[in-house]
C-alpha positions as CSV (number, residue, x, y, z in Angstrom):
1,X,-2.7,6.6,11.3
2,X,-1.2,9.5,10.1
3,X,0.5,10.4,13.4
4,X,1.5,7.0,13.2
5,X,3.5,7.5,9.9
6,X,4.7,11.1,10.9
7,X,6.6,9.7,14.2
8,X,7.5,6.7,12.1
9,X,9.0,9.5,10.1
10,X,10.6,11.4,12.4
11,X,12.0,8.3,13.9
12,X,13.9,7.4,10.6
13,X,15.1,11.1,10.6
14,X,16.6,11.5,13.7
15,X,18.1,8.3,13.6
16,X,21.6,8.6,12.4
17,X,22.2,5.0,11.5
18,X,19.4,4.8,8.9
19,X,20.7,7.8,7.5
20,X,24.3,6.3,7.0
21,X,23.1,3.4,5.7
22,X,20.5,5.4,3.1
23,X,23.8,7.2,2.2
24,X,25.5,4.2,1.2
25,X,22.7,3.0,-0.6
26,X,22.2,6.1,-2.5
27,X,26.2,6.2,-3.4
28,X,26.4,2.7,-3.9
29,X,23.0,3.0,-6.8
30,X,25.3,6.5,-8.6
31,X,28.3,4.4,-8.5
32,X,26.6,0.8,-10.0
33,X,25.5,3.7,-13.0
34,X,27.9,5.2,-13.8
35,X,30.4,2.0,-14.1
36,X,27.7,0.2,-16.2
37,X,27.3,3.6,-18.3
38,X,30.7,4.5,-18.7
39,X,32.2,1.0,-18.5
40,X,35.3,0.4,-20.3
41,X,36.0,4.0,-21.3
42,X,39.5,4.6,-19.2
């Protein structure tokens, strides 16, 4: 089971695309925050 996960793991890491898209995500989440914290205050 655990060599399952680990490969599973490895998979997601070498995979360039999941990356990109995890990326996005992650920039996409700071950005949605910080427009609904600072909202209105340019």
């Amino acid at each position: 089971m655990t060599k399952r996960i680990s490969k599973f793991k490895r998979f997601v890491m070498m995979n360039p695309i999941i990356q990109f898209f995890k990326f996005i995500y992650l920039s996409l989440k700071v950005l949605v925050i910080v427009a609904g914290g600072h909202g209105g205050t340019r």
